[in-house]
N, C-alpha and C positions, 0 to 999 in steps of 0.2 A: 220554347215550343218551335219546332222546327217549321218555317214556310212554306205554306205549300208550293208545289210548282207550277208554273204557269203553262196551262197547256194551249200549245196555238191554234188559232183560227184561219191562219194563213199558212197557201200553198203555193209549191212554187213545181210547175213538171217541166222540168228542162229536155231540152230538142236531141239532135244526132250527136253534137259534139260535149255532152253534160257530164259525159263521163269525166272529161278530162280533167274539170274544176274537182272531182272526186279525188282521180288519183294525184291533181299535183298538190291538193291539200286547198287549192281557191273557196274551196266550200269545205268545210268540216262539221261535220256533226255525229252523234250518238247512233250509231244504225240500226234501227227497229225491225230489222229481214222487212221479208214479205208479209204480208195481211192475208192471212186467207178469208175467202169471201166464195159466198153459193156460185159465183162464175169463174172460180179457178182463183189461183194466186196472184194478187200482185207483183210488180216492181218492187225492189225494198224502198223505204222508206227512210231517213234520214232525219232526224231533229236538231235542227240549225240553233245554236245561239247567236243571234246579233246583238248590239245595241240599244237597236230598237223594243227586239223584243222575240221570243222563238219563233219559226214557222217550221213545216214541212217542207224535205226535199225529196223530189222523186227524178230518178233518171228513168225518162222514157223508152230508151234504146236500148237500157243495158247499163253496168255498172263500169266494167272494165272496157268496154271496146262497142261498137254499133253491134251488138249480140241480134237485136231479132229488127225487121224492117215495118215501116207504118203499116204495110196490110196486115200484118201479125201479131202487131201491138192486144195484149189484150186491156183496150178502153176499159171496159165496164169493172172487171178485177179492180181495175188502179182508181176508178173514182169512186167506186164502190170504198174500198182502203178509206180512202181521205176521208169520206163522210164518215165511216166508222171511228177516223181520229178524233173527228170533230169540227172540220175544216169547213168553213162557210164562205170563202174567196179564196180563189185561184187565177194563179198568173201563170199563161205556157209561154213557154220559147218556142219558135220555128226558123228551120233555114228555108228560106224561100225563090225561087226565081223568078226573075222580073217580065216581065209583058210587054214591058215601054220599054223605048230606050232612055226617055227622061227620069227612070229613075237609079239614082244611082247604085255600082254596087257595094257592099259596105253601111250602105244607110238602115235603119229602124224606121218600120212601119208597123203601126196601130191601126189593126185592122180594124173596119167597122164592121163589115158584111163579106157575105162569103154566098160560093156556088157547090152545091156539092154533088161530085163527081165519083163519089167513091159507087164499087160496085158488091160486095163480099161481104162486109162488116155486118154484125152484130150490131144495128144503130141503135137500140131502145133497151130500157130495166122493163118495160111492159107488156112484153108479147106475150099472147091471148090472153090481153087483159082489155077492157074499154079505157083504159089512161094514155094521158101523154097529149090530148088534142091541146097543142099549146100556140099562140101566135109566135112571132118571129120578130115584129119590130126592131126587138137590138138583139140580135144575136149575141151578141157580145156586151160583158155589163158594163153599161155604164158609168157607174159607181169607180169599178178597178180602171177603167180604160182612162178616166181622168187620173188616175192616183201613177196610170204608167206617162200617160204623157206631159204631168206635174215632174216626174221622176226625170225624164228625158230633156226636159227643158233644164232643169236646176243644173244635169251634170255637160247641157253643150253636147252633147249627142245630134248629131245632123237625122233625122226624124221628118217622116210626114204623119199629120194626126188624123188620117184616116185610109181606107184601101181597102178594093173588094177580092177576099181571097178566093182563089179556085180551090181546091181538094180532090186530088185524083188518086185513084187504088195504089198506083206503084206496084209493085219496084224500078219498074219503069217509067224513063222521063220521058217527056210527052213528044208526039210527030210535028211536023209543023205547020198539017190541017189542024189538028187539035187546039197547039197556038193560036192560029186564028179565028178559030171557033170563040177560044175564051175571051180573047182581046175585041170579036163583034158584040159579043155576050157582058164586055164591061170589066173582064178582070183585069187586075192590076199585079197579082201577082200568083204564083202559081207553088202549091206545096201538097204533103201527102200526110196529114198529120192532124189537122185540127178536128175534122170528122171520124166518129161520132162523139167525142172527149166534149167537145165545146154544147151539145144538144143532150148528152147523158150528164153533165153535170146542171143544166140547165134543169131536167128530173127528177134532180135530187137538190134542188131548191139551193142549189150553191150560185155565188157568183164568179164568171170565170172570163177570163179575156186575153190576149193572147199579144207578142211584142214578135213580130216577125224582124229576120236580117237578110238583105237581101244580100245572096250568095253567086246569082250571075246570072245571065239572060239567058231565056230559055229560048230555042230551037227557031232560028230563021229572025230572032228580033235583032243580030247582029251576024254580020258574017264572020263565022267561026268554020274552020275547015274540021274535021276528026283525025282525033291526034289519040289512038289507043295508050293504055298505060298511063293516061294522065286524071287527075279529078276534072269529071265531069268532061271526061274524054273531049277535051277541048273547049268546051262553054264558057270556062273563064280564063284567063289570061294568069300569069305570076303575079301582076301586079297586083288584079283585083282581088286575086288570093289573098294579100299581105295586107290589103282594105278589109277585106272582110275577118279575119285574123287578128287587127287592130280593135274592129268593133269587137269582136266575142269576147274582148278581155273584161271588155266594160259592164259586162254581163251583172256579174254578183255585186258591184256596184249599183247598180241598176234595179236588181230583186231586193237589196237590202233598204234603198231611199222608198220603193213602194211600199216595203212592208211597215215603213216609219208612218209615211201618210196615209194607209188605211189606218191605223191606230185610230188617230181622233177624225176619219172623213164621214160626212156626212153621208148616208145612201141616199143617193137619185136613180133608185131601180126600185123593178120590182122583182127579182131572182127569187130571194125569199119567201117569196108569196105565190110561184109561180103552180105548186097543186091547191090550191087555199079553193077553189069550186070543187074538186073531188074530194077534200078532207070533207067539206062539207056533206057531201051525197051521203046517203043513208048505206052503210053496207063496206065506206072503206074508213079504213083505222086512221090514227090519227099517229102512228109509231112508223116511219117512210119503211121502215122496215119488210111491213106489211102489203107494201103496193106494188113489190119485187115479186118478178115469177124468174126464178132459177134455172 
């Protein structure tokens, strides 16, 4: 009798440069296309075998090359996807810039909390519905954010285990009133990505947390002249390039040790539980299917 297959619970949405683990083969899997979903189509989808055991891969940006930019991402499509796989924890990548100049670039940051900045997006599955009134405590689950900074520790990875992220529309990087706004305001680091992906999976009762890499300091936190034609028209240096180039490799390293220790981790959240007062209310179903307005 043939064994059944194992279908994963774990996901993995990788950031700008994920494609590349695509085409150089650093990540291989089965490609399931796109998902269609009542909010347009997905991202494709990928089913990774590891060791450990399968997950989901999804490139955020694109398959082959940075195809569409974070204001145009469609969030709700892609976590829509995942829930319909069956995915109950999710880990994203971001490339982020830094605020401080004490943090370095090149290092991993597990963010805790976040400011959101974004202005255009599509933030909810619930519009003109009365759902969604949720607290915020951990933005970010808990549950995953230990199993990424258990993951970070084991392989030597230079990592801070916490940081509050900003979230701005893009495609634009930020002035350097802005800068300063986010850095009175407490940020730490500065990206266009995590919003509304980290708040629509929280809706659909996933847990999701996110490994940022910082990629270079944004605007006035070092003095950087404009140099057109170069990435990040000057922001980072050659060298920082070749730091943060080093860490990306560490990546699929990195997704595959989390997906080992979610296996047997114990949950310290409550993601799961996070409509369990509306399930209850008289009048909404008990199939999350149901609590989507398209």
């Amino acid at each position: 009798m043939a064994k059944k297959r194992q279908e994963p619970a774990f996901a993995v949405i990788g950031g700008s440069t994920a494609y590349e683990f695509l085409t150089s083969g650093a990540i291989r899997g089965e490609r399931l296309d796109r998902v269609d979903t009542p909010f347009g189509a997905s991202q494709p989808v990928y089913r990774v075998e590891a060791e450990s055991g399968p997950y989901f891969f999804m490139s955020r940006h694109g398959e082959t090359n940075f195809d569409i930019s974070a204001p145009f991402v469609n969030y709700r499509a892609n976590i829509y996807a995942l829930k319909e796989l069956g995915v109950r924890q999710i880990l994203s990548w971001s490339g982020a810039g830094a605020l401080r100049d004490d943090i370095p670039v090149g290092h991993f940051v597990v963010v805790d909390d976040l400011l959101d900045f974004t202005k255009n997006r599509e933030t909810t599955f619930f519009r003109f519905k009365g759902l969604g009134f949720m607290r915020q405590k951990d933005p970010f689950c808990p549950t995953v954010r230990s199993a990424a900074i258990a993951a970070l520790q084991e392989t030597g990875c230079p990592f801070a285990d916490r940081g509050v992220y900003v979230c701005t529309e893009g495609p634009r990087l930020e002035t350097p009133a802005e800068v300063r706004m986010f850095v009175a305001l407490g940020g730490d680091l500065v990206g266009m990505t995590l919003c509304p992906e980290v708040f629509l999976a929280r809706e659909l009762e996933m847990c999701y947390a996110s490994i940022s890499y910082v990629t270079n300091y944004t605007e006035g936190i070092k003095d950087r002249g404009l140099k057109p034609g170069r990435l990040f028209e000057g922001l980072s240096t050659r060298r920082e390039q070749k730091k943060v180039a080093t860490s990306f490799k560490l990546l699929p390293e990195l997704i595959a040790k989390v997906a080992e220790l979610l296996l047997n981790a114990k949950p310290i959240c409550h993601c799961q539980e996070a409509m369990r007062y509306y399930r209850r209310r008289s009048g909404v179903g008990r199939d999350w299917r149901e609590w989507l307005n398209p």
